[in-house]
Each structure stands twice: as structure tokens, then as C-alpha cells.
C-alpha positions as CSV (number, residue, x, y, z in Angstrom):
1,X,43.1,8.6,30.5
2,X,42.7,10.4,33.8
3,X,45.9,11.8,33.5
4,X,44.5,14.0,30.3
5,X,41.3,15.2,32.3
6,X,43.9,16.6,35.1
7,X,45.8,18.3,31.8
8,X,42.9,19.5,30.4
9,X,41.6,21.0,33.8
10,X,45.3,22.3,34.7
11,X,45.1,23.9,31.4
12,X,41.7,25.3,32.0
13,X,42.7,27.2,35.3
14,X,45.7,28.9,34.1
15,X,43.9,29.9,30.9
16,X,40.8,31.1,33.2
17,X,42.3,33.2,35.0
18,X,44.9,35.0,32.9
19,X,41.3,36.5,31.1
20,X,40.2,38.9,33.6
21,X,44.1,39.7,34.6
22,X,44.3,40.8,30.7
23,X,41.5,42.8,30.8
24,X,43.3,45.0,33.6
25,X,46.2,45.4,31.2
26,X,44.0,46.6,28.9
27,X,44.2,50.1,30.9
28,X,47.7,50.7,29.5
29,X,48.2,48.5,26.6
30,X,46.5,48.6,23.0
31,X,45.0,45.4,22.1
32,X,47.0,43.9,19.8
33,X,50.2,45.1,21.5
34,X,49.1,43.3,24.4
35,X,48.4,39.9,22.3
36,X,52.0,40.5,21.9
37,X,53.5,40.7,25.0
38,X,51.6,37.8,26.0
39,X,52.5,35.5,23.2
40,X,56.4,36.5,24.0
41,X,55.8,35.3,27.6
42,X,54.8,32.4,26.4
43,X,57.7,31.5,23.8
44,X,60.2,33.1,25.8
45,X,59.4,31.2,29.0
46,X,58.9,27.9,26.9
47,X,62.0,28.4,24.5
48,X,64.1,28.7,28.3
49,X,62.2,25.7,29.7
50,X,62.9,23.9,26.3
51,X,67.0,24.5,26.5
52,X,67.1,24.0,30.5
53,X,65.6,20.7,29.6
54,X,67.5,19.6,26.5
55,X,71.1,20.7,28.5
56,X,70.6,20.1,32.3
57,X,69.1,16.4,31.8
58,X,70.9,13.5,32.1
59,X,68.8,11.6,30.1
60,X,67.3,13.8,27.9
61,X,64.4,12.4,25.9
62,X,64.8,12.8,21.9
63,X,62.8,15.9,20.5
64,X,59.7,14.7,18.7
65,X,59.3,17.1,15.9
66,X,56.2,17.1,13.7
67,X,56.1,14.7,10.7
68,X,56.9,16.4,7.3
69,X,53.3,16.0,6.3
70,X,52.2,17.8,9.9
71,X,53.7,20.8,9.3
72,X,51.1,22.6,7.5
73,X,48.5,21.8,10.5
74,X,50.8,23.8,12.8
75,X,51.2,26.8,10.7
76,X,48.2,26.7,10.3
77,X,47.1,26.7,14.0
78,X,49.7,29.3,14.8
79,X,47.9,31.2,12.3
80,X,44.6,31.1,13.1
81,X,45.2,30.7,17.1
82,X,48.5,32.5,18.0
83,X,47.8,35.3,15.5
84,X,44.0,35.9,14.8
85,X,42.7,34.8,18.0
86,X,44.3,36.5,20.7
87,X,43.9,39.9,18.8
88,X,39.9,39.3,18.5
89,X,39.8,38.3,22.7
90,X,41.6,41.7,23.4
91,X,39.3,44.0,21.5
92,X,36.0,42.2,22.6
93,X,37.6,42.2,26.7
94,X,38.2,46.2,25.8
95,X,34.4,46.2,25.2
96,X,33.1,44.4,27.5
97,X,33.0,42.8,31.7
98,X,35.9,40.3,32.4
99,X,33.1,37.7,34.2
100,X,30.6,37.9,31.0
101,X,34.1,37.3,28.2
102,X,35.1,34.5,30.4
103,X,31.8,32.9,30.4
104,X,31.6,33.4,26.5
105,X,35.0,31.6,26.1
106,X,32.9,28.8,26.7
107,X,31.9,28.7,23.4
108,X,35.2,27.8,22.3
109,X,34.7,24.2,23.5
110,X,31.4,23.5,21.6
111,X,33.2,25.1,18.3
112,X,36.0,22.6,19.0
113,X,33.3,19.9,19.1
114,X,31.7,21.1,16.6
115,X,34.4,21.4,13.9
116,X,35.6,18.0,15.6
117,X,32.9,16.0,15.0
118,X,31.3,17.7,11.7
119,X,34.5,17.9,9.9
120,X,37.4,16.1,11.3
121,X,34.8,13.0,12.1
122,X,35.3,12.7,15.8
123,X,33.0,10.1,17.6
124,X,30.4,11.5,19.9
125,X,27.3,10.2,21.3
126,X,23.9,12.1,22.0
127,X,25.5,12.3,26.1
128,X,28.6,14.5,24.4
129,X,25.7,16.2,22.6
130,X,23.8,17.5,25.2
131,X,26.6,18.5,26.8
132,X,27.9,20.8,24.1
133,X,24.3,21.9,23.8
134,X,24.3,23.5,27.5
135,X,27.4,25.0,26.9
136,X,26.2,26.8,23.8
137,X,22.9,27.8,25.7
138,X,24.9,29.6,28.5
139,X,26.9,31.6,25.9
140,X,23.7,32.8,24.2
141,X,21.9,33.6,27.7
142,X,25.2,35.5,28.4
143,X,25.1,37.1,25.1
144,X,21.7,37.7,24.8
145,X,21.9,39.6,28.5
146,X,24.0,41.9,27.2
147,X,22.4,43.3,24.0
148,X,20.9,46.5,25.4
149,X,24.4,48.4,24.8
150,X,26.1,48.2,21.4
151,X,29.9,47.8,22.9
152,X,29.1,44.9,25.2
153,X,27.2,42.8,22.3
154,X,30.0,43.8,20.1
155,X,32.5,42.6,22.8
156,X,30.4,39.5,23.3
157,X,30.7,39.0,19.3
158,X,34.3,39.8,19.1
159,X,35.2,37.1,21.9
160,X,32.8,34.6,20.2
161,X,35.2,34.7,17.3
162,X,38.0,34.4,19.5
163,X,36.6,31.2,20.3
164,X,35.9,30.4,16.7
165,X,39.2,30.9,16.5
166,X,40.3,28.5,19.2
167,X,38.4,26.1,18.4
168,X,40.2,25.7,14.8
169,X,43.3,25.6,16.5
170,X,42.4,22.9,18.8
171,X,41.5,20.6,15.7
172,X,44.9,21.6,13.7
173,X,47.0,20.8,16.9
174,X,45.6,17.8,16.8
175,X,47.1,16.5,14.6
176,X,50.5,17.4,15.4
177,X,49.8,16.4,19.6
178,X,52.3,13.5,19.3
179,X,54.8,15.8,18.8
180,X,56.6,17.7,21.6
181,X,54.2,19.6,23.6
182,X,56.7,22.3,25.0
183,X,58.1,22.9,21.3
184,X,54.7,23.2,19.9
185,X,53.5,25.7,22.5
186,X,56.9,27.4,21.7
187,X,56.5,28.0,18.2
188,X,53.0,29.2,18.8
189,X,54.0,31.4,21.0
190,X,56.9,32.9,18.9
191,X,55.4,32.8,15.5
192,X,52.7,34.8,17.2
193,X,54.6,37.1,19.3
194,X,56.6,38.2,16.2
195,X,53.4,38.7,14.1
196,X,51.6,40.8,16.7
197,X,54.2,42.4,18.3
198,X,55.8,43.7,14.5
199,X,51.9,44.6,13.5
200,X,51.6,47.1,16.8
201,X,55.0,48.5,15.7
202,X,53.6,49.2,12.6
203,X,50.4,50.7,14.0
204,X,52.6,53.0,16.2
205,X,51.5,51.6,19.7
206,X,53.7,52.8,22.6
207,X,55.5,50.2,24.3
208,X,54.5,50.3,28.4
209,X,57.4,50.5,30.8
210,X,59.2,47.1,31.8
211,X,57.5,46.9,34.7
212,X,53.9,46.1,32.9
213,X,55.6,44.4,30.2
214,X,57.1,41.9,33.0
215,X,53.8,41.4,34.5
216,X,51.8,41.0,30.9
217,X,55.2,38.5,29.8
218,X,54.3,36.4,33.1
219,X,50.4,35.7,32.7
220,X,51.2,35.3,29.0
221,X,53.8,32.3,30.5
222,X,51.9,31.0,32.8
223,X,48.1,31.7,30.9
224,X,48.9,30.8,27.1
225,X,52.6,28.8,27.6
226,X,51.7,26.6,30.4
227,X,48.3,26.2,29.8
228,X,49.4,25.3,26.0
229,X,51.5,22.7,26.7
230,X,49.2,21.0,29.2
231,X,46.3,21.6,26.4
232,X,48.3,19.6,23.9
233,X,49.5,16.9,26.6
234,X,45.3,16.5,27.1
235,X,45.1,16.4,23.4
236,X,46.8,13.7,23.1
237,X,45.1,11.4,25.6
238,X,41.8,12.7,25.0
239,X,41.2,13.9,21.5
240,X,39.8,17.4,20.6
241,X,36.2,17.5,21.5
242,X,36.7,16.2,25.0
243,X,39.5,18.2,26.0
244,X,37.9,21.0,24.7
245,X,34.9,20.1,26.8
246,X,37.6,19.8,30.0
247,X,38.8,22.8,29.2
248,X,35.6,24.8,29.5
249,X,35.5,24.7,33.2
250,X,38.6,27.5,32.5
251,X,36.4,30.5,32.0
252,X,34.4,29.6,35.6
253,X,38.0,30.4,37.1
254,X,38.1,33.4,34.8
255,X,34.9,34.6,36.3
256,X,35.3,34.3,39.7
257,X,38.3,36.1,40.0
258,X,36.6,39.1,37.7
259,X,33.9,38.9,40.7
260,X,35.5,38.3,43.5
261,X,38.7,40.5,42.8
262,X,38.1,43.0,39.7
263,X,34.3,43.9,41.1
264,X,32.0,42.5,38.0
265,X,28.3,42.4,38.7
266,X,27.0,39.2,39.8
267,X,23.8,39.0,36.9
268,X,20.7,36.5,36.8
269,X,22.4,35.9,33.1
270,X,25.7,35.2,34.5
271,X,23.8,32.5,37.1
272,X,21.9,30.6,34.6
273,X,24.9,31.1,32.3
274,X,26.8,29.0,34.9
275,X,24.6,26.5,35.8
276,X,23.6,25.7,31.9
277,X,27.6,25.4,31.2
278,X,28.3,23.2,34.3
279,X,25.9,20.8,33.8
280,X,27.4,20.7,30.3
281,X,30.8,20.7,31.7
282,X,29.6,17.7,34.0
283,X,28.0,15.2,31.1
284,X,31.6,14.9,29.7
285,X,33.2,14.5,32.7
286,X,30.8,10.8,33.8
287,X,31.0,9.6,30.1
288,X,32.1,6.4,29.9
289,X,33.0,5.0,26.1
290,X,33.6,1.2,25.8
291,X,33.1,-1.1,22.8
292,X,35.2,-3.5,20.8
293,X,37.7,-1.9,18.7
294,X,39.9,-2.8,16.2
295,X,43.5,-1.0,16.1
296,X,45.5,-1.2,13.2
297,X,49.4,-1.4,12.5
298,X,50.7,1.9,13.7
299,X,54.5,3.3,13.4
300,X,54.9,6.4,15.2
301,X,56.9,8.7,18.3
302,X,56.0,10.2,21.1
303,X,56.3,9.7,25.1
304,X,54.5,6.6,26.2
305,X,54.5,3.8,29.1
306,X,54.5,0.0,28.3
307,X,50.4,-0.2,28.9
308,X,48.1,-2.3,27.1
309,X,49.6,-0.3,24.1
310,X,52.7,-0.5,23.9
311,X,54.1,-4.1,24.4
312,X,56.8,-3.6,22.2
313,X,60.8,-5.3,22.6
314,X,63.6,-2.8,22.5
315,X,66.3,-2.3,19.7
316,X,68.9,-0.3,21.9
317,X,69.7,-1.2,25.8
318,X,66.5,0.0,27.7
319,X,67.2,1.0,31.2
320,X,63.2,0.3,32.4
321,X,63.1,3.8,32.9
322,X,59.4,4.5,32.1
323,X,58.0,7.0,30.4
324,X,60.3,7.4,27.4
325,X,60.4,8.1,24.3
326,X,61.5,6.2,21.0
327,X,60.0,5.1,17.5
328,X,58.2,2.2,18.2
329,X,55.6,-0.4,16.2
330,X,52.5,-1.1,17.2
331,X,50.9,-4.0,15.8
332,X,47.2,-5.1,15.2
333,X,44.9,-5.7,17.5
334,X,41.4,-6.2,18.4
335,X,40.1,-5.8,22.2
336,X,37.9,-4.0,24.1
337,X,37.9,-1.6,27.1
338,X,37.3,1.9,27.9
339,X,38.9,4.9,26.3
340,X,38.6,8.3,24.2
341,X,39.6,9.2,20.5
342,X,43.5,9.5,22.0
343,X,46.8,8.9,19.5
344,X,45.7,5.5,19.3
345,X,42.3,5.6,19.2
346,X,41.4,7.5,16.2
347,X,39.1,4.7,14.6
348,X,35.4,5.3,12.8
349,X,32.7,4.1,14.7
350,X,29.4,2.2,12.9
């Protein structure tokens, strides 16, 4: 459980900042070029990660690829995250401060919830409620601060969708997060690398010098690879709306760098914007969810300990090497304790 709140917050920071660094590419690179270049960091980095794991361990653990039925949740994701997304983000940063679009991101986590609870039929209490209320106050207070010049409430509007975008995403990954986090992230990242990277071609974008394209390839890595993976690893402990909640502190990072570093103006907006989003931020982090639940039989793979969970016996010689991976059958159960809507916790509530 705690381990997919330090995911989620891992995953926040990396993301957080790589928005403000963007924006400074945004001097030499078109928009959706750069989408590009920082989706190919991300599956390049990832797709080297992925074969320096599968050759150089000893013990490799099997690849968990998505279930046949899964598939058309990923493509989907990679569609409406790795392609759509990132594109949206880099017009509205072009039109508008690094600090404000990184405080706007925040939006993304109360679409998540949103779409989480409304149509995929998350639980959530009024506490989660509230929470995702303040978060959506601060974007419009940001938003609203910036309507006196056409581009920055078009930027605003532009990152909003990004979010909107995001948000989707986080629900379709979902549903694949038992899967292998690294080759998830890794076909995001390709899929959308190829997609954006071919459309700018098209568009007849000149390509920067390797120098740029070497730094944009590393926060790409670093701010959509890395942070991927660790989003999906939180996804799986703590369902969508939560770890989308987590992963709102991200923009906070985003906007203190933009201050601190890149010279943004330090508003009254941006203040309140903060404070409304962290005490947001904060609800979800002292939830506490506990109740009798009911789990039923369950046959699936992914990376696990023997916990509470998973008191299965072995068919193959088992080392005691813990975690690992292996198909495994989990029978039904009734008990009671805390926990979020993880892989094994995905049960209506009355």
C-alpha cells in the first residue's frame, strides 16, 4: 500500500519537473516535434532498460504481457495519452507561463477521478470528494487569473485538455497495470514517438541539432519513461483515482522550478491555486478505507509477495526468492482490513 504512494509520488516529481524544462525547449523545437523527441526518450531508454534486464539477469522474471482481451485498452491509451496528449501540453506551454501549466496539470487528477468513479465505477467517499473538489478549484482560480490575454486562457484551455487527455489514459492503463510496467511505458512511448515524430516530418519541422535532441531524449526518459513506469507500478497498488490524486503533487515540483529557476511571477492566483490543490492533495493522503470485503476466485500474473494475498503452494521448485512472478490462483475469501481499489480489490461497494 505505501509502497504505491512512494510510486505515485516518485512518478509525480519526475513528471513535475520535466514541464517547465519543456517549455525551454519550446525556443527551438515546434510543438509536436518536440512531443516527439520526448516520447523517443522515453521508448528508447525503456526498450534498453527492458533488454539489459531480460539478458544480464540471472533470474529473469517472465514478461507479463497484456491479456488478449487487454489489448484494446492499451491502444487505446497510447492513443489518446502518448499521441493526443503530449501534442495538446506543448501548444498550450507555447502559450502560456511554465508555473501557471504546471498548476493546471492538476486537473488531470480530478479528470482521472472523475472518469474513475462516473464511468469505470471506482469507490470513493465524500473525503476523496472534497479532495478532488479543491484540486479543481485551484485549476479554475489559475485559469480564471489568466483570462485578461487571449493566448494565456487559450494555453490554460489547451493544457486542460492535455489533462483530459491524461486522465483517459490513466483509466485505460488500468486495466492493463498487471502487466509489465517497463513494456507498457515502452510501447507508449514508441507508438507515440513514431506517430508524432512521422506527423512533424510531414509538417516539415526542422530537426534541432543532436545536442538539444540529446537533452529533450533525456527529460523525455526520465519525465514520461520513468515517471510512466512508476505511474503504472502505483496503479496497480492503488487504483486510478488515488494515484491520480498522488500524482498531483507533480505539477507543485513543476512550479517551483519555473519560479525559482526559469523566473515566473509569483501571483496571488498561483498562492491560493497552491494552497486549494494541497489541501486537496492532503485529504487523499490521511484516507483510511477499511470494511469487510469479499474477494472472489481470481486467476491472474503479475509480480507479487506471499502477503495476506497470495498464500498460494508452488507447482515448479521455488527458491523463496520473493517478489516473483508466476500465474497463480487465488481463492475466495472474505476478511477485513485496510486497503485501496488495487489488482485485488476491484469489488462494488453498497
Amino acid at each position: 500500500m505505501y509502497r504505491g504512494m512512494i510510486y505515485a509520488l516518485l512518478a509525480a516529481g519526475l513528471f513535475g519537473v520535466s514541464t517547465p524544462l519543456a517549455k525551454v525547449f519550446l525556443r527551438d523545437v515546434e510543438p509536436v516535434l518536440l512531443a516527439g523527441l520526448l516520447y523517443l526518450g522515453s521508448g528508447a531508454g525503456l526498450a534498453v532498460i527492458q533488454v539489459m534486464r531480460l539478458t544480464m539477469s540471472r533470474k529473469s522474471a517472465p514478461l507479463v504481457w497484456p491479456k488478449r482481451g487487454e489489448w484494446m485498452w492499451l491502444v487505446g491509451a497510447i492513443l489518446v495519452g502518448g499521441v493526443v496528449g503530449p501534442v495538446l501540453l506543448m501548444f498550450g506551454l507555447a502559450r502560456t507561463e511554465a508555473s501557471t501549466a504546471s498548476l493546471v496539470l492538476n486537473l488531470e487528477a480530478a479528470f482521472t477521478a472523475l472518469l474513475a468513479w462516473y464511468v469505470f465505477h471506482e469507490n470513493y467517499d465524500r473525503r476523496i470528494a472534497l479532495g478532488m473538489t479543491a484540486i479543481l478549484a485551484g485549476g479554475v482560480v489559475l485559469a480564471l487569473g489568466r483570462m485578461e490575454t487571449g493566448s494565456a486562457s487559450l494555453g490554460v484551455l489547451l493544457v486542460a485538455a492535455a489533462c483530459l487527455c491524461w486522465a483517459l489514459d490513466n483509466n485505460l492503463t488500468r486495466k492493463v497495470s498487471a502487466s509489465d510496467a517497463i513494456l507498457i511505458a515502452g510501447l507508449k512511448g514508441i507508438a507515440a514517438a513514431a506517430v508524432n515524430l512521422s506527423l512533424a516530418l510531414i509538417l516539415g519541422y526542422p530537426m534541432p541539432g543532436a545536442g538539444v535532441v540529446t537533452k529533450v531524449a533525456t527529460v523525455g526518459f526520465l519525465g514520461y519513461g520513468l515517471s510512466l513506469v512508476l505511474f503504472v507500478l502505483a496503479l496497480r497498488h492503488l487504483g486510478t483515482a488515488r494515484t491520480g490524486a498522488y500524482f498531483a503533487v507533480g505539477p507543485f515540483f513543476g512550479a517551483v522550478v519555473a519560479v525559482a529557476f526559469f523566473g515566473d511571477a509569483i501571483t496571488w492566483q498561483l498562492c491560493l491555486a497552491t494552497l486549494l490543490m494541497g489541501f486537496g492533495v492532503w485529504l487523499h493522503l490521511s484516507e483510511r478505507h477499511v470494511h469487510e470485503h469479499a474477494h472472489e476466485q481470481l486467476d491472474h500474473v503479475h509480480s507479487h509477495r506471499h502477503d495476506e494475498h497470495h498464500q498460494h503452494a508452488h507447482p515448479f521448485a521455488w527458491d523463496g526468492a520473493e517478489p516473483h512472478t508466476h500465474p497463480h490462483l487465488h481463492a475466495p475469501m472474505v476478511h477485513r482490513h485496510k486497503h485501496f481499489p488495487d489488482v485485488h480489490h476491484r469489488h462494488p461497494h453498497g
